[in-house]
N, C-alpha and C positions, 0 to 999 in steps of 0.2 A: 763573513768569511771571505777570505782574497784567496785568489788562486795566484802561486808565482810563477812566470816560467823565467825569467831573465833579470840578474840583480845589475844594478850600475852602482860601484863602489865610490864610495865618497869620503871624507872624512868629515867626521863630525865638527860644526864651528866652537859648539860648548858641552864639555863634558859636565855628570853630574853621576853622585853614587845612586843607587838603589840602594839601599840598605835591607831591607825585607826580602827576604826569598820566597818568593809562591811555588804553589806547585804547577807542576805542568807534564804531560806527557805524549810517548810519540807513536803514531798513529801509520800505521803501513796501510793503504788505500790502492784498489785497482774499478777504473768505468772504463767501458767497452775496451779491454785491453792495453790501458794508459795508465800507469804506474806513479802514484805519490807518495812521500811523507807529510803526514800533517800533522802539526803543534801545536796543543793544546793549552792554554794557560788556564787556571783556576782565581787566579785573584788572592788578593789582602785576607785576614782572617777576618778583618772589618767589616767584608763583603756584607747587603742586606742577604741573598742568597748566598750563602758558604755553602761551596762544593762545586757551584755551576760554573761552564766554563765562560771566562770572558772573553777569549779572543782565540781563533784559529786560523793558522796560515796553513795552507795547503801549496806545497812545492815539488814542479817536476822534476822529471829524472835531470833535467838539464841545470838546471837551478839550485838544485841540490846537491849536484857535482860543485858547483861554480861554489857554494857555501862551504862545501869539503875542501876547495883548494885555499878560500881565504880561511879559514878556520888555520889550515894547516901553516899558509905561509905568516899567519897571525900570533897563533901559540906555539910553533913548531913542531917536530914529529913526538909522539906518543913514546915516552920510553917505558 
């Protein structure tokens, strides 16, 4: 599990699809007073364990703002 507190935005040199959707869900987390969200991924149906989680990013309040503003300046506002 990573902890994020600072993203440096990049672009990607080689896109590719994902075609499979996993599951995943999101996780509101507080340690001594410090406030996260953390994402939870599940994996392939293919997994040998189906259900456990594969991968979790844990992001702070600062981080997760910074992910809410490229999200937004990415997809644009929510109508």
């Amino acid at each position: 599990m990573a902890v994020i507190r600072k993203f440096d935005v990049h672009d990607q040199d080689r896109e590719s699809e994902q075609p499979e959707a996993i599951g995943g869900r999101i996780v509101p987390l507080q340690f001594d007073g410090e406030k996260f969200v953390q994402l939870n991924s599940y994996g392939s149906k293919d997994r040998v364990h189906i259900g456990a989680r594969s991968q979790n990013i844990r992001l702070s309040k600062e981080a997760f703002y910074q992910l809410v503003d490229a999200g937004m300046k990415h997809f644009g506002p929510k109508v």
